[in-house]
N, C-alpha and C positions, 0 to 999 in steps of 0.2 A: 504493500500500500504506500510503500515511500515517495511511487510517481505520483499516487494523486497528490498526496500532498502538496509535493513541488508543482503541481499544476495548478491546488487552489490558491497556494503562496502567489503564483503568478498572475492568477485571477487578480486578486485582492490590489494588487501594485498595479495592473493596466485598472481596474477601478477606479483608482483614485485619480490615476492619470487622466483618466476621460472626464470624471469629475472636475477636474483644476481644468481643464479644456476647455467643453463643453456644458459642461452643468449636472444639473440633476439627472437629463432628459438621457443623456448618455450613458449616464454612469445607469441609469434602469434599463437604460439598450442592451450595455455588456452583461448584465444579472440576467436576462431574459435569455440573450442566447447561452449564457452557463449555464443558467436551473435548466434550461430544456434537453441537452445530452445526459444531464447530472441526476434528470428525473424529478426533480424536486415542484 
């Protein structure tokens, strides 16, 4: 399970990034297409 981790580690940092970007609107862009492979 070490990769996911390192995967949602990487979620989390381009998260933010699109937030300081773009905004809110972004940062609920990247959640949407993560929860959807991630099942959630």
């Amino acid at each position: 399970m070490p990769l996911l981790f390192a995967a949602e580690r990487s979620v989390v940092s381009f998260r933010v990034h699109a937030q300081d970007a773009d905004g809110n609107q972004s940062t609920q862009e990247v959640i949407r297409a993560v929860a959807l492979p991630h099942g959630r």
